[in-house]
C-alpha positions as CSV (number, residue, x, y, z in Angstrom):
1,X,15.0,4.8,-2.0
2,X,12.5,5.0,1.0
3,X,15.1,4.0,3.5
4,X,17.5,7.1,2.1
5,X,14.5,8.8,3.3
6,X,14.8,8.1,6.5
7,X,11.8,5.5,6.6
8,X,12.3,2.2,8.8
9,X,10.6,-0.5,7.0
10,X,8.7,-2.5,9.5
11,X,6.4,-4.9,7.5
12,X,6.5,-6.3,4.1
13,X,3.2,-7.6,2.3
14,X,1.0,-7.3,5.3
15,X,-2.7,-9.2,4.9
16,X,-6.1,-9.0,6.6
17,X,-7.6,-12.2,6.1
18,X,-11.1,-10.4,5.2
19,X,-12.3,-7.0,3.9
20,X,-14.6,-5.1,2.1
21,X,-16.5,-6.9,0.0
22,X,-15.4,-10.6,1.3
23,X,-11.5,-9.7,-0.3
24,X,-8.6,-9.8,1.9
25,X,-6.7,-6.6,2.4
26,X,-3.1,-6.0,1.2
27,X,-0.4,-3.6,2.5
28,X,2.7,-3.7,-0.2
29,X,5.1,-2.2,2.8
30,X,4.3,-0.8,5.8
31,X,6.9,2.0,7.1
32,X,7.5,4.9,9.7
33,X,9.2,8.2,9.1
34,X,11.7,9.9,11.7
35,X,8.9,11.7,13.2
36,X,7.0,8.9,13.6
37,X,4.5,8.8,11.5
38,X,3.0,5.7,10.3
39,X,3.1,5.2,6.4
40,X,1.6,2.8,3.8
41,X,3.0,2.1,0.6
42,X,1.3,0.5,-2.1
43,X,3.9,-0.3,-4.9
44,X,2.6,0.1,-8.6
45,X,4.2,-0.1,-11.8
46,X,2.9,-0.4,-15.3
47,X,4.2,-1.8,-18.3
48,X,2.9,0.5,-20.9
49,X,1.9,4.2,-19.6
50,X,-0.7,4.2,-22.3
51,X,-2.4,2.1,-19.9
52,X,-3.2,5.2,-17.5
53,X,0.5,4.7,-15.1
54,X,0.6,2.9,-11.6
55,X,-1.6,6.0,-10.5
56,X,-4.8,4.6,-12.5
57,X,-4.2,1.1,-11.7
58,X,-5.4,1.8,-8.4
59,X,-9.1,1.0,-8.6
60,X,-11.9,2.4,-5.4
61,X,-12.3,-1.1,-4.6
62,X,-8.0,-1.7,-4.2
63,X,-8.0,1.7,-1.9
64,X,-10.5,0.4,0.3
65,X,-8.8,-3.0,1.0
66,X,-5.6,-1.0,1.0
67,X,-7.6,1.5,4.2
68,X,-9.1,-1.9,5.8
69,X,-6.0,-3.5,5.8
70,X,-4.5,-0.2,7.7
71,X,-6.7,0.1,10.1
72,X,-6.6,-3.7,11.2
């Protein structure tokens, strides 16, 4: 769905040995669009959306290993 985009993937499940907190860092997938842009994708999915969705699954703490893995 990304690709049809027009997003080249260009890593998969990228890691930062250590992060905030003493936790390594995670990027699900780590694309670029046509213009060039750098974009990082962290995939989500929830069983039961009584549970809040993929959107509320995504604590403070997982953004700012997501943001220290992207800036490494």
């Amino acid at each position: 769905m990304l690709a049809v985009q027009g997003l080249r993937l260009l890593a998969r499940n990228y890691r930062v040995a250590q992060g905030p907190g003493a936790r390594a860092g995670e990027v699900d997938l780590i694309m670029r669009d046509p213009t060039g842009v750098l974009v990082f994708v962290e995939v989500r999915r929830r069983s039961r959306s009584q549970w809040g969705g993929a959107l509320a699954s995504v604590t403070r703490a997982k953004q700012l290993r997501i943001i220290w893995a992207a800036r490494h």
